[in-house]
C-alpha positions in Angstrom: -2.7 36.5 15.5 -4.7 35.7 12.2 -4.6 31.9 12.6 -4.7 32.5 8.3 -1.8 34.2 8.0 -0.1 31.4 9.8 -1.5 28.6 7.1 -0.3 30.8 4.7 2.9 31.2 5.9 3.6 27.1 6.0 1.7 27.0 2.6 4.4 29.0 0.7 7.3 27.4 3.2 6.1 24.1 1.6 5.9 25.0 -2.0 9.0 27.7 -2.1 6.7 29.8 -4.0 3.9 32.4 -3.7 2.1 31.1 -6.6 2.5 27.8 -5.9 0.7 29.0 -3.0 -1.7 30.9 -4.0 -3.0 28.0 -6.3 -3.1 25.6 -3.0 -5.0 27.8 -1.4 -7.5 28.7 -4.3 -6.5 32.6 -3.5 -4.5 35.3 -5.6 -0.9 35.6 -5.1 -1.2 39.4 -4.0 -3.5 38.1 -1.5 -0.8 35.3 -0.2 2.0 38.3 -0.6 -0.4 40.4 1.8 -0.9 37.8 4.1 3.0 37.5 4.8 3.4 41.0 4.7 1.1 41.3 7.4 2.7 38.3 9.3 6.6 39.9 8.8 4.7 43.4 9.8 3.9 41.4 13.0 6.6 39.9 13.8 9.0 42.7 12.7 11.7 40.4 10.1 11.5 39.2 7.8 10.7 35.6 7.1 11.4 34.9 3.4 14.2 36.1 0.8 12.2 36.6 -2.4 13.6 36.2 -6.2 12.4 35.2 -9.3 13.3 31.8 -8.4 10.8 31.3 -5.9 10.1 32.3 -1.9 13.3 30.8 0.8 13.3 30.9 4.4 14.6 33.6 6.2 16.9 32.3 9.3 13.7 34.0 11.4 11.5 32.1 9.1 13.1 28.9 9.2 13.0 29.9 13.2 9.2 30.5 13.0 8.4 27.4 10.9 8.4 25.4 14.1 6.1 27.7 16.2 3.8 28.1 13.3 3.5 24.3 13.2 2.7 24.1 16.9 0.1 27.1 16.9 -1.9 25.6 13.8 -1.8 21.9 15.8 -3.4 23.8 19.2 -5.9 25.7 16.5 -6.7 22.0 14.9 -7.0 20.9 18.7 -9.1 23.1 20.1 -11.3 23.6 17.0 -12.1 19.6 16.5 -12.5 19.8 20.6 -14.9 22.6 20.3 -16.7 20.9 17.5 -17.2 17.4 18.6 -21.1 16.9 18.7 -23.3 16.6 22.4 -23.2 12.6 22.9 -19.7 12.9 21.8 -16.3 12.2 23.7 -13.6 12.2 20.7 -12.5 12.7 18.0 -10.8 11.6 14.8 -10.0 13.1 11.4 -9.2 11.1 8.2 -8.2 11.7 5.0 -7.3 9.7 2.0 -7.0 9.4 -1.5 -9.9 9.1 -3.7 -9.3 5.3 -4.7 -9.1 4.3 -1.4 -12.2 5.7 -0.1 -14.8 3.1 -1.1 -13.3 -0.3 -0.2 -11.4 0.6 2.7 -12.0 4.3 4.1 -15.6 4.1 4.1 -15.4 0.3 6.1 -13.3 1.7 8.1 -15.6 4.3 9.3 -18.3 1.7 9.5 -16.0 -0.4 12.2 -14.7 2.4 13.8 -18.7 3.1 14.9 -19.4 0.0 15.8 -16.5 -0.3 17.9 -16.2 3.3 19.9 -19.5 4.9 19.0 -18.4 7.8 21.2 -16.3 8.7 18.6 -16.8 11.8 16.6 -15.6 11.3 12.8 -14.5 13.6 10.5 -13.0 13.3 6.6 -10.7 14.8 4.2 -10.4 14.0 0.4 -6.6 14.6 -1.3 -3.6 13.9 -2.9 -0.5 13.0 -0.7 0.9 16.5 -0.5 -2.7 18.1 0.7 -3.2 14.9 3.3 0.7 15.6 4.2 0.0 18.8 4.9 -2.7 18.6 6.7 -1.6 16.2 8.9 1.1 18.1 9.9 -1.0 20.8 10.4 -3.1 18.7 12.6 -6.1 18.8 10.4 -5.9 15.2 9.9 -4.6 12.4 12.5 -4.5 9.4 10.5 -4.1 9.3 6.1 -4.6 6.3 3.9 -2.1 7.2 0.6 -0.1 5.4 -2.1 2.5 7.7 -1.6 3.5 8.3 2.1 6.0 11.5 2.9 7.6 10.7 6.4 8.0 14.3 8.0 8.6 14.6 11.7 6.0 13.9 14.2 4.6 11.5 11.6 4.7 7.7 11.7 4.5 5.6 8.4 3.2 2.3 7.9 1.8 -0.3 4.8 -1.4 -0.9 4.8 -1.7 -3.6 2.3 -0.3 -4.5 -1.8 -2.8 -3.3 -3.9 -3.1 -4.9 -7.8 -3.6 -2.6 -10.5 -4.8 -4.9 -12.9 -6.2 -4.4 -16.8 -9.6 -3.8 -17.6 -11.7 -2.3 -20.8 -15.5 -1.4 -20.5 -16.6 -4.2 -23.7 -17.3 -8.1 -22.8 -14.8 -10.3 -23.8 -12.0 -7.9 -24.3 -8.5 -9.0 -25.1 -4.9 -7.7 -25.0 -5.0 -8.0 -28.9 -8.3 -5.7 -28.8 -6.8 -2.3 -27.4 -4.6 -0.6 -29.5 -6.1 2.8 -30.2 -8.5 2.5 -27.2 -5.8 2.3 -24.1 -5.9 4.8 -21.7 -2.6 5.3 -20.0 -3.2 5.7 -16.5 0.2 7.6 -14.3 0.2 5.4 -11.1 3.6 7.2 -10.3 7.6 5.8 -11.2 7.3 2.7 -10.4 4.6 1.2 -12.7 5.8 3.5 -15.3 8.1 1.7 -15.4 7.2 -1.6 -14.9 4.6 -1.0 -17.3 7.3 0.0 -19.8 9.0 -3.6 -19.9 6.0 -5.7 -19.7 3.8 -3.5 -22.3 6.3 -1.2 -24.4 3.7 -0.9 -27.4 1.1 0.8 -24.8 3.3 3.4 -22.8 3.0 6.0 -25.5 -1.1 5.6 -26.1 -1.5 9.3 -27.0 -4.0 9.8 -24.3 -3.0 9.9 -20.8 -5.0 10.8 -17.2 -3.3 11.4 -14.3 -6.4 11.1 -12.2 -6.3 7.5 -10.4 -9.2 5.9 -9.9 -11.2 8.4 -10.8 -10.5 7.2 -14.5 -12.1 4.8 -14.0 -15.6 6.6 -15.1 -13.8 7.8 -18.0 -13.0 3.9 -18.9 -17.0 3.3 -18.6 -18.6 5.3 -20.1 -15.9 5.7 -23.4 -15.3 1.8 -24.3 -11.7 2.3 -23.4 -9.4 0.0 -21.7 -6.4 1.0 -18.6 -5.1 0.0 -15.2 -7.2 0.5 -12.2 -7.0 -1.1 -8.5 -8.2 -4.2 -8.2 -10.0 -3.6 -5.0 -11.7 -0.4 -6.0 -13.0 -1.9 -9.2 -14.9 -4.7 -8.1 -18.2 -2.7 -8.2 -17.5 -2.3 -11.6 -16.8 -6.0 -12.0 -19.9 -6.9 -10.5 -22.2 -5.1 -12.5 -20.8 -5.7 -15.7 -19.4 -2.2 -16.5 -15.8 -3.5 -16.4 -13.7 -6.6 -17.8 -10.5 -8.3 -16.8 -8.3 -8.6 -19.5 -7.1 -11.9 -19.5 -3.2 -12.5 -19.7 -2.6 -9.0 -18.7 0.3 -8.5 -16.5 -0.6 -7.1 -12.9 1.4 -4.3 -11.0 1.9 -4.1 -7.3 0.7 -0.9 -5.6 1.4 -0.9 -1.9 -1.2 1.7 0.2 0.1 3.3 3.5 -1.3 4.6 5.9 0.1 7.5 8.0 -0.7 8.6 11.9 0.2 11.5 13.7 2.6 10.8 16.5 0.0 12.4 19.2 -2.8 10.7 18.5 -4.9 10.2 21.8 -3.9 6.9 22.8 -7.3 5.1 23.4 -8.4 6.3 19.7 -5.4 5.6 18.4 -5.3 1.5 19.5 -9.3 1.6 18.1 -8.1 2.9 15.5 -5.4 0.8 14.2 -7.5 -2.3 15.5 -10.4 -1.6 13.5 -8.1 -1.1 10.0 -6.2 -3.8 10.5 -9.3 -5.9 10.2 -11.1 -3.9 7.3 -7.9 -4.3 5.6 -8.1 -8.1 6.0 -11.5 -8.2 4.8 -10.8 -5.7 1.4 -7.6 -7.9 0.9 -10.1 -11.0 0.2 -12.4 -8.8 -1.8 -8.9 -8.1 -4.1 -7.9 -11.4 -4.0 -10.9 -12.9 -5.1 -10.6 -10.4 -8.4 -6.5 -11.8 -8.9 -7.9 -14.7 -8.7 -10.5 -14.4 -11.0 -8.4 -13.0 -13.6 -6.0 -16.1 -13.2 -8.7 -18.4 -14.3 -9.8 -16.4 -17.6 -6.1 -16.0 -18.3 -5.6 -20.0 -18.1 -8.9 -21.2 -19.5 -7.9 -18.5 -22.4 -4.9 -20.0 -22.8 -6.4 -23.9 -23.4 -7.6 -24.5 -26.8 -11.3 -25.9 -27.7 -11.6 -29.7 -28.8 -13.1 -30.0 -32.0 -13.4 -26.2 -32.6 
């Protein structure tokens, strides 16, 4: 069987819709309604009722949705088996969002060689639906998100708080300074929110990026001023490009990070050892910026004798 027409299969039992699918898969929807055509040819039913409404699961689909699942995790297996490099014992695939690539995935990877250089690593860049997928898939074994989906076979657990904190691109900048050059940046429900009752004159800024960190070259290089994580923006902090607003409120952002239940046991205890301490050491590096911004905020807040 086309190991393709399987992906595709899962891809439009996941979205409820061809095009939805099609668009995942960077393919055109009469190639994703081929595909299953092919796949229901093979398997003689039918495994989706289509309408204009979108693509539903046939009681045969619903019924092949689990072997699908298991033949796409032996594919994953025996490809990442197949592929691990001569010198090589394991392996181990991670993805994670972009923002949490430079202070904690790519650490990560640094003490995960140093501890079990036998270890054959592989990465994955996405959102939390993509990651989610793939790791159900088996593509990925272990995803760093902000927004976990527990699915079955999956085990969820937080990684650390992250801080989005306030920053513009000029020296000196100031919560009085930013009207007409905020950025509004969509970190998701809950700092919409948030955002909304600490900074109701900024949720409506007429320009908004739902791109996460990756804003934060827009921000740069356009003298504009937004939330960003506090631990990913410390490189930006250090050479000057960015500023913390002082008095700005900060917003909680809890990471996650999300295993697959069959992880091989030896890699999986590395693994979890060797995050667990580059989490510790990012946390510092975040801390030292909330800190930071608590000593502007106060010495801002102190007025200067004889000025």
């Amino acid at each position: 069987m086309d190991i393709t027409l399987v992906k595709t299969f899962l891809e439009v039992a996941a979205t409820g819709s061809f095009v939805a699918a099609s668009e995942q898969l960077f393919v055109t929807q009469s190639a994703v309604s081929l595909r299953i055509q092919r796949l229901e040819d093979s398997l003689g039913r039918p495994l989706f009722n289509r309408s204009k409404a979108g693509a539903v699961l046939t009681p045969a689909g619903t019924e092949f949705e689990r072997y699908a699942l298991g033949l796409i995790k032996l594919w994953e297996e025996a490809r990442q088996q197949i592929a691990i490099p001569e010198g090589f014992t394991k392996s181990l695939t991670i993805g994670a969002q972009y923002s949490l690539w430079p202070r904690l995935g790519f650490r990560w990877i640094d003490a995960l060689r140093a501890e079990m250089p036998s270890l054959s690593i592989r990465t994955e860049l996405g959102m939390p639906d993509r990651l989610t997928r793939f790791l159900i898939e088996g593509v990925v074994q272990a995803g760093l998100m902000y927004n976990p989906q527990l699915r079955s076979g999956l085990s969820v657990s937080k990684v650390s708080d992250e801080e989005l904190v306030l920053v513009a691109s000029w020296e000196n900048p100031s919560l009085d300074q930013i009207d007409g050059r905020y950025v509004f940046i969509d970190w998701g429900a809950e700092f919409t929110q948030a955002h909304a009752i600490e900074l109701p004159h900024l949720i409506n800024s007429g320009l908004t990026l739902s791109l996460g960190a990756m804003a934060a070259e827009f921000i740069v290089k356009r003298q504009y001023a937004g939330y960003l994580p506090a631990r990913y923006i410390t490189q930006y902090i250090d050479a000057g490009q960015l500023h913390l607003i002082p008095n700005a409120p900060h917003f909680p952002y809890p990471a996650y990070v999300v295993w697959r239940d069959d992880l091989d046991a030896e890699v999986a205890d590395v693994a979890r050892k060797t995050l667990q301490e580059t989490v510790e050491k990012a946390t510092r590096a975040q801390g030292e910026v909330i800190t930071k911004l608590s000593e502007i905020s106060i010495s801002k807040q102190i007025p200067i004798l004889g000025g």
